[in-house]
N, C-alpha and C positions, 0 to 999 in steps of 0.2 A: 546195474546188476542188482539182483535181488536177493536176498540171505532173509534164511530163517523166518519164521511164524510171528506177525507181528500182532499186540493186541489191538484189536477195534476199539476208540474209545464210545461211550454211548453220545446221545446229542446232548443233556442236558451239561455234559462235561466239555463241550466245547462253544455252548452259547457263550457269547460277548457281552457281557455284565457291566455296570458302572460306567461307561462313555458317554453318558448326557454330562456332565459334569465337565469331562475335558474337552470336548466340543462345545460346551457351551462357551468356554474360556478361548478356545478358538475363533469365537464368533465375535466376541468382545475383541482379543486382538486385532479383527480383520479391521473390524468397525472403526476401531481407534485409530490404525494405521491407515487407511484410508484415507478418514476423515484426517487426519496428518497430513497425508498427501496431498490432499486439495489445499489446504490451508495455506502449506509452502509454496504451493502453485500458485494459487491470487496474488503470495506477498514475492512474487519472484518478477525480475522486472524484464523477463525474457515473454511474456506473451502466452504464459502458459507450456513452452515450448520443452523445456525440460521435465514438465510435469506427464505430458501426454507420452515423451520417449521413454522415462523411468516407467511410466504403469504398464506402456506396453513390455518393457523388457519382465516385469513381474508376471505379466498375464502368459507370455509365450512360455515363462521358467516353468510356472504350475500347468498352463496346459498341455504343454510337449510330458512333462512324466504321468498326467493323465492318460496322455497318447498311446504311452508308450506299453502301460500297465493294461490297455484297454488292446496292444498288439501282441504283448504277450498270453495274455487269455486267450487269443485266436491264435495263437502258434500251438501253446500244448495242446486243442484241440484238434488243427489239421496234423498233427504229427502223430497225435493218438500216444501225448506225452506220458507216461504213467509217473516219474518222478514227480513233479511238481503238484502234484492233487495237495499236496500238505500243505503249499506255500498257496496256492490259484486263488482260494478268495482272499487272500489280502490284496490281490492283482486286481481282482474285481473289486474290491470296496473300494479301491482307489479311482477307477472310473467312476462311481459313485457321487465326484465332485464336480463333473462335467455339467450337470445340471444345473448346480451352483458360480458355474466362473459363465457361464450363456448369459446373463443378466450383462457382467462385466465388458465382455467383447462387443455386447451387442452397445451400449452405455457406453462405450471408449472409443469404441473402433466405428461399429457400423451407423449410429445414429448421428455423431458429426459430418461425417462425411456426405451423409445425406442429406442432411444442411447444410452445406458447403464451410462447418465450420471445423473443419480438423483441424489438428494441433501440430500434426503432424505427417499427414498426407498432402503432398504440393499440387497434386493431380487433381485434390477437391475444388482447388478454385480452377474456375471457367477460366480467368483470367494468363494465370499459368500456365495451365494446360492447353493454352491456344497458342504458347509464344515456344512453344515446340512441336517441329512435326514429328518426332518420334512418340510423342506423347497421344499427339492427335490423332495419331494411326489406331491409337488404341482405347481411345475412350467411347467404344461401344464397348466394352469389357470394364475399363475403368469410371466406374460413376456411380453415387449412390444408392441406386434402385437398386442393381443389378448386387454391387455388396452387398446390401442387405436378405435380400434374396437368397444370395449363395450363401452368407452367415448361419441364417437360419436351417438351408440345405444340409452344409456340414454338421451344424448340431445333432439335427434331425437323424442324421446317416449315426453318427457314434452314439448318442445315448441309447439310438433304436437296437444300434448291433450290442452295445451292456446292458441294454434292458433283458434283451432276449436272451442272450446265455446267463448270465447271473441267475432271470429266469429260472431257467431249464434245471440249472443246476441246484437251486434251493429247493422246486417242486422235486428235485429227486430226493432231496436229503428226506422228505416225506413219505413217497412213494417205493423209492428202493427201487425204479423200474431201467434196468441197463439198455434202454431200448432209447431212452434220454439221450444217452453219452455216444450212441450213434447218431441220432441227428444232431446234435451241435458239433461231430465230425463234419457231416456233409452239408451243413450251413457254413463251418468255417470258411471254407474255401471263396464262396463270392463273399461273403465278407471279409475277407481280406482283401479284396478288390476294390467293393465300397470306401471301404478300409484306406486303404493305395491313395486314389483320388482324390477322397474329401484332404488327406493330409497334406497332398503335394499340392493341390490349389490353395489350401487356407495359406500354406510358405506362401504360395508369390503372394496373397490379397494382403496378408496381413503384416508381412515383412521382407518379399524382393518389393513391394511395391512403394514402400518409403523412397528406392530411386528410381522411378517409373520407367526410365531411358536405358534402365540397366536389366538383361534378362537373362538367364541360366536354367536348362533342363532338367539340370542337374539338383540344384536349389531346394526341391522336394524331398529327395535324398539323402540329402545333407542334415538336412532338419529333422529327417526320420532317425539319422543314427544318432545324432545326441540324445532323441526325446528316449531313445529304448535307451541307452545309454544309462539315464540319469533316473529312467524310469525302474533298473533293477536296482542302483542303489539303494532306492526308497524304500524298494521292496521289503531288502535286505533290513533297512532298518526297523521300518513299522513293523515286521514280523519280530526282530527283537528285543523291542520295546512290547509288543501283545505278548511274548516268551516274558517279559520281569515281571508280566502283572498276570502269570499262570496260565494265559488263553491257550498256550500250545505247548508246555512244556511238555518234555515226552513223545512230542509228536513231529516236529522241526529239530531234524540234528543236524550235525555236522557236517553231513553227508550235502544235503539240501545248499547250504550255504557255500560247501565247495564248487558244487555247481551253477548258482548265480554269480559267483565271482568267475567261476571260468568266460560264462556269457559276457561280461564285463571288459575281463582280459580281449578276447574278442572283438568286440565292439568300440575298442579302443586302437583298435587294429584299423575295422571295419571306417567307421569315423574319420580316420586319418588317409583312407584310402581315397574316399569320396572327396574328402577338402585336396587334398594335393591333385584329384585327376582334374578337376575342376577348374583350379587355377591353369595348370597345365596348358592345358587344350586352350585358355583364352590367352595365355603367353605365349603359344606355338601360332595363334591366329593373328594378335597381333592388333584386332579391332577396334578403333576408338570405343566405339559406345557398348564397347565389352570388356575394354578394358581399365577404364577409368574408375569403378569402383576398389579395384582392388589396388589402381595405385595410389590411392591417398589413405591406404589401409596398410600397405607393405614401405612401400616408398617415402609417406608420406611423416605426419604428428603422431601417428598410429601404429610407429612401427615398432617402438619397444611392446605395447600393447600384443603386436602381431607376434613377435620373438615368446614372448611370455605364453600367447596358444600354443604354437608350436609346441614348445619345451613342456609345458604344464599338462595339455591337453592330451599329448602321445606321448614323447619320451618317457618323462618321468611315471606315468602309470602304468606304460607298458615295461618298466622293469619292475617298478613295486609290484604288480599283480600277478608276473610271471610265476613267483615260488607256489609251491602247493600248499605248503606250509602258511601263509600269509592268508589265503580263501579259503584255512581251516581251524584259522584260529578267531573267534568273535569279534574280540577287543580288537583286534588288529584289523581285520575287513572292515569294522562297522566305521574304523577311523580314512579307511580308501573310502569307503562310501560317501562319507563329509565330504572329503576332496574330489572327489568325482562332481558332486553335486559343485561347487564353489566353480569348480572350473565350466559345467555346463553355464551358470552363471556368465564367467569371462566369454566364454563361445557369442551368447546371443548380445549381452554387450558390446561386445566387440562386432556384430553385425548390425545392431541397432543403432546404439548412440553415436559414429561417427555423422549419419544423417541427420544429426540435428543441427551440424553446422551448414548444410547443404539444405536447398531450396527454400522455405519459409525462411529457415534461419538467417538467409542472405551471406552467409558468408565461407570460408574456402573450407572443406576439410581436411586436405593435406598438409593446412597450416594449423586450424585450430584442433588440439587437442584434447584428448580425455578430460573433463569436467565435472568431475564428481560432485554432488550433492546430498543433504542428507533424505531428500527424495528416493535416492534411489534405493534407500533400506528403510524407507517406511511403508514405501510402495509395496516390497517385498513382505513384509511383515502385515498389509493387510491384504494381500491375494493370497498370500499365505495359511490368513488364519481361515478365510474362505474356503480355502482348498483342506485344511484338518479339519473344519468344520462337515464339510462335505461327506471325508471319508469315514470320520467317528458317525454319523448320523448314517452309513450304510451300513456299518458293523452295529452299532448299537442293538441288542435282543435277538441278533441273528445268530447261525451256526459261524463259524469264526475257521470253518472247516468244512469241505464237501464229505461228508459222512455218509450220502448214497452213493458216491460214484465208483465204480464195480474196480477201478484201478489201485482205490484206498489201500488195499495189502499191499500192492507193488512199493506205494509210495513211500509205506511205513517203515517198510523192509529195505531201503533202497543201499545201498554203497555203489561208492563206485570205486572200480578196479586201478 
């Protein structure tokens, strides 16, 4: 709904000022934390083994809200959003970091493998990968070449699709030409397709494939609703945090935040739909080699883990975020947002690290349980400062605000009813 005449701010009152400073400190975190991570990893006497499943759980947390910030910018454009013009480049500066974590994935994930020296993939050794015929079925799909290949494919496909609307939409803040904001309408749509794809294959390459024997269609889907999921949180935040340091004040209210919490409320719905049909369908099926993942997960060392998603992941969010009142008050959202985030956390944990007691590891997951390390918050703390380094270095001297986009009054003016 749109109310009343809202003022246009001009550009120089919406450039993004002073963020070399907090991304440089960013950088330094990442760096330290990393360099942490490796450190714990040589001195760990599991083989590296814990070192490679913590980075990957880091790399999936920062790229899935990359993902997801990079799907919400293609949504208000195929929808022809007018609300969200006020929050979209923080959406886009958060894609921003995709360029920065492509080093990481390709460094962890895609270059061991194609030396056969994974940490964590059982499929890279020839040797393992022969003493399974479900495995062997698939290793013209599964093998290094081919990983690395598609790695660079999907980078290729998401930074090209934020390169070009980010783009589009900074030459307008220039130009003022509404002729913009129709084509990055009628590009959204195959880019969302591109979109689709590169996501739903990076889930299985980069995490159904820790258990190579294990396959789900669904898997793509799953990992798309957390990455949006945790992806508005952030939103919600970084726009917070640019509102204490005056980048939008006046320009992001109340309004705005009511409705990325409704998305939330939503997608917490959504999320919970996709994990339970999922399971479902493989407990109505009945399959060994479909069902064996999820019973050393439910049934198995893993199963307070499991009780704790359930509860954590839906229940408890989908009453906290129902009120209107809670998505309209700051302090109180911005505190669902931590927890949103913490829990998307549990989610990919909880899909990650049970494999690390399974194939390299040698031994049972339905027996060994949850083993925390301090790995796995340091890991966290340098893919982390990668990724704030990232998105302050997108916003750093730019408009912090689409200022040409013909929708800007709607969005200024917006309430909802």
């Amino acid at each position: 709904m749109q109310h009343g005449i809202a003022q246009l701010p001009q550009r120089d009152q919406v450039i993004a000022r002073d963020l070399a400073k907090p991304a440089g400190v960013g950088l330094v975190v990442g760096a330290i934390g990393l360099g942490l991570t490796a450190v714990l990893g040589f001195a760990a006497k599991d083989h590296m083994l814990h070192f490679g499943h913590s980075m990957l759980v880091a790399i999936m947390f920062f790229l899935s809200i990359c993902l997801g910030a990079l799907f919400f910018t293609l949504l208000q454009h195929v929808t022809s959003a007018g609300w969200s013009v006020a929050v979209r480049r923080v959406a886009e500066a958060m894609t921003g970091a995709l360029m920065f974590l492509f080093p990481l994935v390709l460094g962890f994930i895609g270059i061991p493998v194609l030396f056969e020296m994974s940490y964590i993939y059982d499929w890279a050794d020839p040797k393992f990968a022969h003493g399974s015929e479900l495995i062997e079925g698939k290793l013209g799909y599964l093998n290094g070449v081919f990983l690395v290949v598609r790695i660079v494919l999907y980078f290729a496909i998401w930074i090209g699709v934020s390169r070009f609307f980010v783009g589009q939409s900074r030459a307008q803040d220039d130009d003022q030409d509404p002729a913009r904001t129709i084509k990055m309408q009628r590009r959204s749509g195959v880019a969302i397709i591109l979109f689709g794809l590169a996501t739903t294959f990076a889930a299985f390459d980069f995490m159904m494939s820790l258990n190579a024997e294990w396959f789900s269609t669904m898997y793509g889907v799953y990992i798309f609703a957390g990455a949006f999921w945790s992806s508005l949180a952030t939103l919600a935040l970084a726009t917070m945090w640019l509102e204490k340091r005056g980048q939008l004040q006046g320009v992001v209210t109340v309004e705005h935040y009511h409705d990325i919490g409704k998305l939330m409320f939503a997608f917490t719905f959504f999320w919970s739909y996709v994990a339970f049909s999922q399971i479902m369908l493989y407990w109505y099926a009945d399959i060994p080699e479909e069902t064996h993942w999820f019973h050393y997960r439910i049934w198995g060392a893993w199963n307070g883990f499991s009780i704790l998603l359930m509860v954590g992941h839906f229940i408890i969010p989908m009453l906290g975020l129902l009120s209107r009142h809670v998505k309209r008050r700051r302090n109180v959202l911005a505190a669902w947002c931590v927890y949103v985030l913490v829990f998307h956390f549990v989610d990919l944990y909880w899909n990650i690290m049970p494999e690390m007691a399974n194939g390299i590891g040698g031994g049972d997951p339905a027996v060994v349980g949850p083993a925390f390390s301090p790995m796995d918050l340091t890991a966290m703390l340098g893919v982390g400062g990668v990724f704030i380094f990232g998105f302050l270095k997108s916003l750093d001297g730019k408009p912090v605000l689409a200022i040409g986009d013909p929708r800007l009054p709607e969005s200024l003016a917006f309430e909802n009813v």
